[in-house]
PDB file as gemmi writes it, atoms N, CA and C in Angstrom:
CRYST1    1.000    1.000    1.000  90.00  90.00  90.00 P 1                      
ATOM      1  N   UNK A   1     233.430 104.314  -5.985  1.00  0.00           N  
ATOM      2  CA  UNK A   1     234.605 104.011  -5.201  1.00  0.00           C  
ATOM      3  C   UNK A   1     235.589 103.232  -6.072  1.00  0.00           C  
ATOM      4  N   UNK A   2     236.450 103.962  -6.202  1.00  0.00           N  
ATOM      5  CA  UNK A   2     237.992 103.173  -7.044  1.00  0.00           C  
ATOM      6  C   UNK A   2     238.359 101.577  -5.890  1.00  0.00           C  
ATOM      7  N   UNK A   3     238.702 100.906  -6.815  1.00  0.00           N  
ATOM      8  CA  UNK A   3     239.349  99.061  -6.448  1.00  0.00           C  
ATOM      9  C   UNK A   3     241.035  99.451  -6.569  1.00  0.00           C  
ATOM     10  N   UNK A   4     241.781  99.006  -5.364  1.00  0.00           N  
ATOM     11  CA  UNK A   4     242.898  99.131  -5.926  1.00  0.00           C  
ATOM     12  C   UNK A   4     243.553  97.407  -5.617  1.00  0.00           C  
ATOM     13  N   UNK A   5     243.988  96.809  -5.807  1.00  0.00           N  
ATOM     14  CA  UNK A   5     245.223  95.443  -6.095  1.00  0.00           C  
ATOM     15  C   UNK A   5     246.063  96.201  -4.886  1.00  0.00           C  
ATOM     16  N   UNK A   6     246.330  94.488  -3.751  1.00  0.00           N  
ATOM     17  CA  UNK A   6     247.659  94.895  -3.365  1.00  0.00           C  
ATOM     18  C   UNK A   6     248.794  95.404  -3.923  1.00  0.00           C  
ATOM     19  N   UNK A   7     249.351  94.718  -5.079  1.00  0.00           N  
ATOM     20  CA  UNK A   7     250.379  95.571  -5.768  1.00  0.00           C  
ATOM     21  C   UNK A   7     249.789  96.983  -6.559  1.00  0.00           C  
ATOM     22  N   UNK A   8     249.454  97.296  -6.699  1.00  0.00           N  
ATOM     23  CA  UNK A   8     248.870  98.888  -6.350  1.00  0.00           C  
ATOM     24  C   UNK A   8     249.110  99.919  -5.576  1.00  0.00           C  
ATOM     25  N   UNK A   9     248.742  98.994  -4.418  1.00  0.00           N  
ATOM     26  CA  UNK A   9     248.454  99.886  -2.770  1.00  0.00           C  
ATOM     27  C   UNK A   9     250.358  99.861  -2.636  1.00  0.00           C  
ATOM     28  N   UNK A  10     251.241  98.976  -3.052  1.00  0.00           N  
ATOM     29  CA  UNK A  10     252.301  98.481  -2.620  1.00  0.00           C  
ATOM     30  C   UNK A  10     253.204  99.512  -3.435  1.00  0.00           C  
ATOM     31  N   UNK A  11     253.050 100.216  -4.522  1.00  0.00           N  
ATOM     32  CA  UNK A  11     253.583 101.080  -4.864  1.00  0.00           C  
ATOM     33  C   UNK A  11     253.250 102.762  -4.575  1.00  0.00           C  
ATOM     34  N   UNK A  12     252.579 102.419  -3.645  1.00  0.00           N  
ATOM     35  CA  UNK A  12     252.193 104.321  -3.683  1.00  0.00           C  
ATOM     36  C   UNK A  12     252.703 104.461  -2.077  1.00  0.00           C  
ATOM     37  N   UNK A  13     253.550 105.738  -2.182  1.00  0.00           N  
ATOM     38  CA  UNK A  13     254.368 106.347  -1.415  1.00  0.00           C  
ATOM     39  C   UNK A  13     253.457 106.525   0.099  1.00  0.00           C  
ATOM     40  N   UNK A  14     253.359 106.285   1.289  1.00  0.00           N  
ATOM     41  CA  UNK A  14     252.687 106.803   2.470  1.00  0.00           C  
ATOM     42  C   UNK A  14     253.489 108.019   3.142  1.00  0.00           C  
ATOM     43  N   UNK A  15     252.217 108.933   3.444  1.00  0.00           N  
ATOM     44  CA  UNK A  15     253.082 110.515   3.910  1.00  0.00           C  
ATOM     45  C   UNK A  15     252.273 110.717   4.700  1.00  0.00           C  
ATOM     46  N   UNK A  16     252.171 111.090   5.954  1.00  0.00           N  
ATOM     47  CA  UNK A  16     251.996 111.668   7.192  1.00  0.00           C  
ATOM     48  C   UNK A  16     251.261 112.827   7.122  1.00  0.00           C  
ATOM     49  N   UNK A  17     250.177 112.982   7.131  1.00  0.00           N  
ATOM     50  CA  UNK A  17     249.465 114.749   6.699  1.00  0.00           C  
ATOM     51  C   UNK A  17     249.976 115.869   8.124  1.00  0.00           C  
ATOM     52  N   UNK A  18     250.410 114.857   9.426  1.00  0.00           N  
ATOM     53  CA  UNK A  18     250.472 115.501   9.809  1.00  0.00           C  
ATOM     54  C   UNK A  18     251.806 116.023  10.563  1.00  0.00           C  
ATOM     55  N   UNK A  19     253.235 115.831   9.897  1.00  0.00           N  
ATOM     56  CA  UNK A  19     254.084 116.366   9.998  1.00  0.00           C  
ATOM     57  C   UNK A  19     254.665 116.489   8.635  1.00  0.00           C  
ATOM     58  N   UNK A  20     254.223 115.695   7.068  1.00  0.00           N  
ATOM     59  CA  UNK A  20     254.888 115.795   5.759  1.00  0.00           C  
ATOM     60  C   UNK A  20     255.548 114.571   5.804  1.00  0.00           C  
ATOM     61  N   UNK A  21     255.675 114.285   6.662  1.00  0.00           N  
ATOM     62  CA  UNK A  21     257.126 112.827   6.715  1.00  0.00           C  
ATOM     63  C   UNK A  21     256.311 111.771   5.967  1.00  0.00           C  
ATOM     64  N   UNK A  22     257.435 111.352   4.991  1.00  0.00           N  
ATOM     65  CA  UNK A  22     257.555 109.873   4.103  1.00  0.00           C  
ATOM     66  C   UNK A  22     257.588 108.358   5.115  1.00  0.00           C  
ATOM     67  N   UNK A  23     256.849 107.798   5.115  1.00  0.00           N  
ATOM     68  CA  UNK A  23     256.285 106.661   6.271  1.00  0.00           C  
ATOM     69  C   UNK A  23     257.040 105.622   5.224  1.00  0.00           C  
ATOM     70  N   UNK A  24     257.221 105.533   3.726  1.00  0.00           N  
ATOM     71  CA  UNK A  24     257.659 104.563   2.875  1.00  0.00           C  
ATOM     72  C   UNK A  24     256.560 103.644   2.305  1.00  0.00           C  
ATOM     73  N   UNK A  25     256.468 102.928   2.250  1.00  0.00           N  
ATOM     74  CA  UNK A  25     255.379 102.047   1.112  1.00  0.00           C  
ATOM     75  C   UNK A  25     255.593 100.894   1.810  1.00  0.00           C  
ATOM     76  N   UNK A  26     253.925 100.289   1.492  1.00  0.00           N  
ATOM     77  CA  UNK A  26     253.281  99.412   1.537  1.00  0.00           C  
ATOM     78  C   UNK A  26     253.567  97.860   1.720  1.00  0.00           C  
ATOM     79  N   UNK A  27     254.245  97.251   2.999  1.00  0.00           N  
ATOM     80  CA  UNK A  27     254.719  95.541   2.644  1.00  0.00           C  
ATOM     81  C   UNK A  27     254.192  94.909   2.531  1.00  0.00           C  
ATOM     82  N   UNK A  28     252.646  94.821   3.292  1.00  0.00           N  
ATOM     83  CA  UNK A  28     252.339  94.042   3.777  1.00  0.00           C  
ATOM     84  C   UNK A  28     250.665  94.194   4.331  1.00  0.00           C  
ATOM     85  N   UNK A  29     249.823  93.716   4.114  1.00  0.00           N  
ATOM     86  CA  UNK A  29     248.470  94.164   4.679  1.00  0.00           C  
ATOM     87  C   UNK A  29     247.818  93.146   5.698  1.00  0.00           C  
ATOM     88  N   UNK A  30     247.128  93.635   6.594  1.00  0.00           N  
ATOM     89  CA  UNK A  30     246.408  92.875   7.502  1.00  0.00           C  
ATOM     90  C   UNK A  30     244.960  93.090   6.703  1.00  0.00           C  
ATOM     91  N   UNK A  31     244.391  91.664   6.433  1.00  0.00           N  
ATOM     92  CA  UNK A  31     243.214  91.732   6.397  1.00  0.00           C  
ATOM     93  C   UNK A  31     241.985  90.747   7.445  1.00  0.00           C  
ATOM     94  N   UNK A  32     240.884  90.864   7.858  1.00  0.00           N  
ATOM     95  CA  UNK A  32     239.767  90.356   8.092  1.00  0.00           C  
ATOM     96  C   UNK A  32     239.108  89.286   6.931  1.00  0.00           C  
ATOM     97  N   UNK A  33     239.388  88.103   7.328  1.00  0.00           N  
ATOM     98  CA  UNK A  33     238.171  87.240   6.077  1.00  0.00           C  
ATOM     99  C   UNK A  33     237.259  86.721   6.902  1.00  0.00           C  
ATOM    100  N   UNK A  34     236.026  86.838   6.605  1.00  0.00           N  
ATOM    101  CA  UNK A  34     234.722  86.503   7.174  1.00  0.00           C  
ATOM    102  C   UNK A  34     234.389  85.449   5.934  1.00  0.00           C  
ATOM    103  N   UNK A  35     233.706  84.631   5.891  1.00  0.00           N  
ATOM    104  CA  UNK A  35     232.732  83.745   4.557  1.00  0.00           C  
ATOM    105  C   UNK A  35     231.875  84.525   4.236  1.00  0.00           C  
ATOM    106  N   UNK A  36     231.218  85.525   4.858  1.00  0.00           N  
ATOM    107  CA  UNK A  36     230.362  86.350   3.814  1.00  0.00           C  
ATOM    108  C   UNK A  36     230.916  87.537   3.362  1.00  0.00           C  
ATOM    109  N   UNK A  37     231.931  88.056   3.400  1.00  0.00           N  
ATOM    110  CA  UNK A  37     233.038  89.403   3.101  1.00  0.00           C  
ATOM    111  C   UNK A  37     234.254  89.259   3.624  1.00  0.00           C  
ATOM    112  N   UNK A  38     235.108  90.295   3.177  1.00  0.00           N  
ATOM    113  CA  UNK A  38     236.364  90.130   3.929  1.00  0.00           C  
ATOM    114  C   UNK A  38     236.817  92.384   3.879  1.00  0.00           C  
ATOM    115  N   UNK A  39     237.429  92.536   4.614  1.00  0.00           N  
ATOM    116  CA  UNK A  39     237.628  93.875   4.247  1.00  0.00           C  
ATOM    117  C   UNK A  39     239.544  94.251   5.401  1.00  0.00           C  
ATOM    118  N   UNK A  40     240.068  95.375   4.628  1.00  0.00           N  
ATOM    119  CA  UNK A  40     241.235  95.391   4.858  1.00  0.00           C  
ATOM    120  C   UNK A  40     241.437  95.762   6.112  1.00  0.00           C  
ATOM    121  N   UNK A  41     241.904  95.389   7.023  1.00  0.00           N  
ATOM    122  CA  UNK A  41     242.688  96.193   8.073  1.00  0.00           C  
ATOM    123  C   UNK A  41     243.697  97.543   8.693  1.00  0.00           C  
ATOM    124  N   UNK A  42     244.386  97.033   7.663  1.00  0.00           N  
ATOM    125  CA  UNK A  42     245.469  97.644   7.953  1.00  0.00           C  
ATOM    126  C   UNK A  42     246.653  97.745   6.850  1.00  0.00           C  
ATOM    127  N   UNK A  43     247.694  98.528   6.671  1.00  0.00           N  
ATOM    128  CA  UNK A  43     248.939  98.908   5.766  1.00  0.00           C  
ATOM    129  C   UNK A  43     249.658  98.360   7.061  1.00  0.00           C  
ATOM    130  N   UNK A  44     251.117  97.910   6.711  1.00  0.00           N  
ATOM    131  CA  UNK A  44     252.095  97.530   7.214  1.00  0.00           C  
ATOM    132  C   UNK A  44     253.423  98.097   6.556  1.00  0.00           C  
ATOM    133  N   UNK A  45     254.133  98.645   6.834  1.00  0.00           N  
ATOM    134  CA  UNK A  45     255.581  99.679   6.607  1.00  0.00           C  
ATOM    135  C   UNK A  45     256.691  98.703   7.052  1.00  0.00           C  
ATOM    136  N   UNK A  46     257.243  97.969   6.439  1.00  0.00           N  
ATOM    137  CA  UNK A  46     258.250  96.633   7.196  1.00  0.00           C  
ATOM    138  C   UNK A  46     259.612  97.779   7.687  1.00  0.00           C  
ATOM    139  N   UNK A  47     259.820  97.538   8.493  1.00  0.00           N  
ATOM    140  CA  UNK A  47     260.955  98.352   9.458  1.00  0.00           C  
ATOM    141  C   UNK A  47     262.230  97.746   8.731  1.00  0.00           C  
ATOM    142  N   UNK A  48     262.835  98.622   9.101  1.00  0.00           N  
ATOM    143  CA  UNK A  48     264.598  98.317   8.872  1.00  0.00           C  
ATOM    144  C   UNK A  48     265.065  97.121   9.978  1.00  0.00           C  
ATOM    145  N   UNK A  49     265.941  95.895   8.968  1.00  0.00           N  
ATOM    146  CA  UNK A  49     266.663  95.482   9.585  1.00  0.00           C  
ATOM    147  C   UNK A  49     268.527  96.180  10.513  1.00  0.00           C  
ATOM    148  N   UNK A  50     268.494  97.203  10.079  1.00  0.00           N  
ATOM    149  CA  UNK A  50     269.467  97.818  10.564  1.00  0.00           C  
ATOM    150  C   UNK A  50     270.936  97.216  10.391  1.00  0.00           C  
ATOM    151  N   UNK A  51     271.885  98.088  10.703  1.00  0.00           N  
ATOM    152  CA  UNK A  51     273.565  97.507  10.158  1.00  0.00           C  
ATOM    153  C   UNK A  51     273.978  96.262  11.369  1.00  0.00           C  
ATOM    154  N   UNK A  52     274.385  95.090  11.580  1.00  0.00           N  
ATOM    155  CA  UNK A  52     274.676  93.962  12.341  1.00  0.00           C  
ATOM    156  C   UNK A  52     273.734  94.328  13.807  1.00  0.00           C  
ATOM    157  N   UNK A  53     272.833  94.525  13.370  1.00  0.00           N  
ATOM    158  CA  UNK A  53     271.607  95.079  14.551  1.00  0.00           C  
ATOM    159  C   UNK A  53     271.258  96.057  15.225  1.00  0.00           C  
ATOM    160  N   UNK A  54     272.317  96.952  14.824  1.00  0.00           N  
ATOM    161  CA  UNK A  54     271.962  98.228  15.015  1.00  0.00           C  
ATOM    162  C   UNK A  54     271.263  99.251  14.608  1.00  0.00           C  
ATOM    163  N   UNK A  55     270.585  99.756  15.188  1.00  0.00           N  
ATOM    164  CA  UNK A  55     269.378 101.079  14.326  1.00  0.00           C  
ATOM    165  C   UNK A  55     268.079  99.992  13.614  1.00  0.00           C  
ATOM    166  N   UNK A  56     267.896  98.903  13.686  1.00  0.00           N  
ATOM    167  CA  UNK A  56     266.723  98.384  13.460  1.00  0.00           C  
ATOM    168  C   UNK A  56     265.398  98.696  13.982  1.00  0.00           C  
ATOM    169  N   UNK A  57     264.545  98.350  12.958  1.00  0.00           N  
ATOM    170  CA  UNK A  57     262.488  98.947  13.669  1.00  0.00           C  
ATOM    171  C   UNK A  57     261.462  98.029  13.032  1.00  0.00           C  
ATOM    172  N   UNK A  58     260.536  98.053  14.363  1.00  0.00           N  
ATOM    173  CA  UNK A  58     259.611  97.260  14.154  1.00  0.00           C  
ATOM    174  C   UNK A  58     259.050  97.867  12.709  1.00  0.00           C  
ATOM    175  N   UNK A  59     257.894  96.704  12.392  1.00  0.00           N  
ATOM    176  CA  UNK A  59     257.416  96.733  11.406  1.00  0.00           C  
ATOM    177  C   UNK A  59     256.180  97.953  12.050  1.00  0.00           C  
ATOM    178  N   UNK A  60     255.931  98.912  11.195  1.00  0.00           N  
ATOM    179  CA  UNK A  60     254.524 100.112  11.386  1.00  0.00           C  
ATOM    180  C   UNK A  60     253.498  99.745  10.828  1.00  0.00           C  
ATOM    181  N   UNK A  61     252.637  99.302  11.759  1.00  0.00           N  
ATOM    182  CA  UNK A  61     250.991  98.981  11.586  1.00  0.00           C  
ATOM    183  C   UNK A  61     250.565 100.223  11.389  1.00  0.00           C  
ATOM    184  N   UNK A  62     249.622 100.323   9.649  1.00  0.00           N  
ATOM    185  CA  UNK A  62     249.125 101.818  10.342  1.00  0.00           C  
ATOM    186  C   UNK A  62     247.223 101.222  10.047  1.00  0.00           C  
ATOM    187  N   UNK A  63     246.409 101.632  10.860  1.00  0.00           N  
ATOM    188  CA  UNK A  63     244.695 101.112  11.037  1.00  0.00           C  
ATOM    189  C   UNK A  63     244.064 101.677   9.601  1.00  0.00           C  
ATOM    190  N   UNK A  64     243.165 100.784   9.174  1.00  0.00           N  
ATOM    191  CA  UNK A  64     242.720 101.703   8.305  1.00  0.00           C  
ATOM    192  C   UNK A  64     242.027 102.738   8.328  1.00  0.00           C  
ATOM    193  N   UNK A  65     241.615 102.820   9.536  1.00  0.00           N  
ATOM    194  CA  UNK A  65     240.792 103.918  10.165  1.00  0.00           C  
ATOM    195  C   UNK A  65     241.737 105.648  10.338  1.00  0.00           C  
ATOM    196  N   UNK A  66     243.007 104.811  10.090  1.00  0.00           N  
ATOM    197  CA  UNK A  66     243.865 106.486   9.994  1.00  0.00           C  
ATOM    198  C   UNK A  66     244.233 106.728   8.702  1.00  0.00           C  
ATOM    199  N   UNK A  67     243.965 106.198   7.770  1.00  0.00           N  
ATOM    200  CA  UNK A  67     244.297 106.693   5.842  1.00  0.00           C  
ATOM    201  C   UNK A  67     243.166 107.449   5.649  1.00  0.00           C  
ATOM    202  N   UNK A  68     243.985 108.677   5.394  1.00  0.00           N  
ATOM    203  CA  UNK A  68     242.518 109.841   5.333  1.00  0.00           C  
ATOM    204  C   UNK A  68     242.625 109.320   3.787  1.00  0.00           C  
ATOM    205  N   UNK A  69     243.441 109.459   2.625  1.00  0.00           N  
ATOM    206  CA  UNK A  69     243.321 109.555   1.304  1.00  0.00           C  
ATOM    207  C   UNK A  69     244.176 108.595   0.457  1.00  0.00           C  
ATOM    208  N   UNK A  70     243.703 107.714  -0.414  1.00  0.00           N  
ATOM    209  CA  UNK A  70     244.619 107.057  -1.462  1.00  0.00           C  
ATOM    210  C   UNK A  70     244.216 107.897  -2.455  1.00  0.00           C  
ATOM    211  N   UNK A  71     245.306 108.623  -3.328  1.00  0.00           N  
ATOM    212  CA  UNK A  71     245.480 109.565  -4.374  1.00  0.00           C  
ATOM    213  C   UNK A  71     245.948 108.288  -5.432  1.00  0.00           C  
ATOM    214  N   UNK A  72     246.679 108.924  -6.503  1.00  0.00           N  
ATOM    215  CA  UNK A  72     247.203 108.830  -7.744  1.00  0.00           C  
ATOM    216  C   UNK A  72     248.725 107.708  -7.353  1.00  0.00           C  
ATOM    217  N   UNK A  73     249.397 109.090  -6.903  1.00  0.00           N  
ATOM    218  CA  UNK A  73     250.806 108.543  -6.118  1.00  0.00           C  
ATOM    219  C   UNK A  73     251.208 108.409  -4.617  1.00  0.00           C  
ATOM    220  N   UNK A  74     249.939 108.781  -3.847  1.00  0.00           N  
ATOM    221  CA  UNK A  74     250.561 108.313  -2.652  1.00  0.00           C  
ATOM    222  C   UNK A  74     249.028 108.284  -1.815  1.00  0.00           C  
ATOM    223  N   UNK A  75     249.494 107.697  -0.526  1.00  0.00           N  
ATOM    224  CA  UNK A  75     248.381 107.209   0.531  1.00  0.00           C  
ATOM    225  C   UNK A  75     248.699 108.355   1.206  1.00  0.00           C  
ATOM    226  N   UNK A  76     247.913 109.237   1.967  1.00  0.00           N  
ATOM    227  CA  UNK A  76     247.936 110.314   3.066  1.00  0.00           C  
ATOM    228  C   UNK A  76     247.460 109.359   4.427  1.00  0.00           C  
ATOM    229  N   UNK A  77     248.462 109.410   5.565  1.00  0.00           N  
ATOM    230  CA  UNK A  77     247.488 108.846   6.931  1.00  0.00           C  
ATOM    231  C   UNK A  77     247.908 110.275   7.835  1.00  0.00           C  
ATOM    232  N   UNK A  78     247.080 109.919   8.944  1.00  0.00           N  
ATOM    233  CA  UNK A  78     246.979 110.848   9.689  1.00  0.00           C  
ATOM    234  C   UNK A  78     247.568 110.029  11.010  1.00  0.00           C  
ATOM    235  N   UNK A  79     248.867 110.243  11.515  1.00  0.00           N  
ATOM    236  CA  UNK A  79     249.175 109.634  12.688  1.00  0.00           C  
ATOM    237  C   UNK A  79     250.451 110.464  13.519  1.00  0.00           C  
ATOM    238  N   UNK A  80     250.131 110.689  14.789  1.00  0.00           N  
ATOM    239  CA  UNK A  80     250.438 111.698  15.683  1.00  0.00           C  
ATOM    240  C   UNK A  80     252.209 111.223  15.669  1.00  0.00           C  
ATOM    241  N   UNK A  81     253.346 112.064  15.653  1.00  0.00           N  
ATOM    242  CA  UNK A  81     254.303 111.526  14.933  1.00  0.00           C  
ATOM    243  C   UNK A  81     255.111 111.133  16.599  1.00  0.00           C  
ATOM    244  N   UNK A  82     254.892 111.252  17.633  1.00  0.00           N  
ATOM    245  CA  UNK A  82     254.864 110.180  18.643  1.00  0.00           C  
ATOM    246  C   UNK A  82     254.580 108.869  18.523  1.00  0.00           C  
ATOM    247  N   UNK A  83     253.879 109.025  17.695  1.00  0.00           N  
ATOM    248  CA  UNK A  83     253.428 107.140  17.941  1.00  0.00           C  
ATOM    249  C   UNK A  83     253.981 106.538  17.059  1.00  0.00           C  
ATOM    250  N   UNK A  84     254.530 107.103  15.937  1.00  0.00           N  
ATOM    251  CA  UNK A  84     255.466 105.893  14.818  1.00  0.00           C  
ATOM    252  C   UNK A  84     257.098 106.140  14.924  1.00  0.00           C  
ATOM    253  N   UNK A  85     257.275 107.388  15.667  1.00  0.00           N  
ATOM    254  CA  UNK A  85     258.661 107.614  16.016  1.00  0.00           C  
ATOM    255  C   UNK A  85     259.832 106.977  16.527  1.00  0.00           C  
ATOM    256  N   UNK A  86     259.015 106.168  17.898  1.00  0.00           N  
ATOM    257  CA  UNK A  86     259.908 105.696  18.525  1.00  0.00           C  
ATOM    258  C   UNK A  86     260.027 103.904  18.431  1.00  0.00           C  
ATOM    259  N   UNK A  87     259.826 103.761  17.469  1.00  0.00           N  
ATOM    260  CA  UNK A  87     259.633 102.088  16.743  1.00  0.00           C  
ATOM    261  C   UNK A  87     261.361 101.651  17.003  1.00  0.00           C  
ATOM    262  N   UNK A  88     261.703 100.672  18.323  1.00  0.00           N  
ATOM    263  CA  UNK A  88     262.733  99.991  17.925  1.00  0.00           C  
ATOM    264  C   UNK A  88     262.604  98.648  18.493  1.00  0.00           C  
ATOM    265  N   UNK A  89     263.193  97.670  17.930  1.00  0.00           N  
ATOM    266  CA  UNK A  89     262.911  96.467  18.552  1.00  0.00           C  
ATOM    267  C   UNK A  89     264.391  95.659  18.410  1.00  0.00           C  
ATOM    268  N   UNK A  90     264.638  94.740  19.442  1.00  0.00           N  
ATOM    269  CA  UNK A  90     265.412  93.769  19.272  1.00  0.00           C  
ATOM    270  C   UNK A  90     265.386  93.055  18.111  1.00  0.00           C  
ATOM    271  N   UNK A  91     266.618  92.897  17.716  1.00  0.00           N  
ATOM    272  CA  UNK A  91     266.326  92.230  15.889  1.00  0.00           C  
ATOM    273  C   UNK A  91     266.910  90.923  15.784  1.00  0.00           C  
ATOM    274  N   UNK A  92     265.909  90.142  16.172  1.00  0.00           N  
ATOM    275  CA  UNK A  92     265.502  88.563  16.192  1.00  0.00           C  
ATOM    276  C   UNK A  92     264.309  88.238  15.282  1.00  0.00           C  
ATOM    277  N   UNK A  93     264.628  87.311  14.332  1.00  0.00           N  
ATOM    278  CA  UNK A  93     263.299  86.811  13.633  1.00  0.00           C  
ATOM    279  C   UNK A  93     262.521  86.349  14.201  1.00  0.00           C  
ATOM    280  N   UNK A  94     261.206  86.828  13.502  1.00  0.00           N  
ATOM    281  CA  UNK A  94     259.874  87.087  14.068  1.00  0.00           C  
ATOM    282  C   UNK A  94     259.529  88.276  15.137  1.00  0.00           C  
ATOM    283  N   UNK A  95     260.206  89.490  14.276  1.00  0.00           N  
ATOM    284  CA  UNK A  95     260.420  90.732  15.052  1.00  0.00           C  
ATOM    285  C   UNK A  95     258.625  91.315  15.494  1.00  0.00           C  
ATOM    286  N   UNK A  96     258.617  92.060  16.432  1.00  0.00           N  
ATOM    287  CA  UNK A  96     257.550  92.226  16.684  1.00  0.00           C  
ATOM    288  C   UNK A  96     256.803  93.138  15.897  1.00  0.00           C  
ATOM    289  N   UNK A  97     255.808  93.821  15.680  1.00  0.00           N  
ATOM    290  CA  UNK A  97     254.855  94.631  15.189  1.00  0.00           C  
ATOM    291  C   UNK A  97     254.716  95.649  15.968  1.00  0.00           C  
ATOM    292  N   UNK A  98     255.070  96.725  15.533  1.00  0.00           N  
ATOM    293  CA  UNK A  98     254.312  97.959  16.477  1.00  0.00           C  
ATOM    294  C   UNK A  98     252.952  98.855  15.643  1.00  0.00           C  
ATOM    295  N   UNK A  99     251.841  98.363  16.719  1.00  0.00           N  
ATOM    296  CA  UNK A  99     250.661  98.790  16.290  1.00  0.00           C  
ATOM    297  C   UNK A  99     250.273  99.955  16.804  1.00  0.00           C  
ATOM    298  N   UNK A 100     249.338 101.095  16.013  1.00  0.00           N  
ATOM    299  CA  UNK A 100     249.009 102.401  16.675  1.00  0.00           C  
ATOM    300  C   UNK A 100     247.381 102.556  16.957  1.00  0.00           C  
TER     301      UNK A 100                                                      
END                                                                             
């Protein structure tokens, strides 16, 4: 099993296997620390702040349980394109998270 470095994971492109769509790269990770292990959670896609608040989006949680593949140059997830589509949020700091 390949080790990859957050800045690693933070440069490789995320694509959707299941419409082709570019999800964008890596901000941010949720992890689990336990004292006897710790293991990753989750990729985070930081959303657009949008033009004087307009067209802004939550940040995209994606589980690790939906990254079918980390390749060379990009992460493949598998997520139904309903569920990351309709990401908008009021754009106030400490914007919310939309999780799938």
């Amino acid at each position: 099993m390949k080790r990859y470095s957050t800045a690693d994971l933070r440069k490789l492109q995320i694509i959707n296997i299941c419409d082709g769509a570019c999800l964008g790269y890596a901000t941010d990770f949720e992890f689990e620390a336990e004292p006897d292990c710790g293991r990753m959670l989750a990729l985070v896609i930081g959303g657009s702040s949008g033009f004087f608040g307009i067209g802004c989006k939550d940040d995209l949680v994606i589980p690790w349980r939906l990254i079918e593949c980390i390749g060379e140059d990009t992460i493949l997830v598998r997520i139904n394109k309903g569920e990351y589509n309709s990401c908008a949020c009021p754009c106030k700091p400490g914007k919310k998270k939309g999780k799938l």
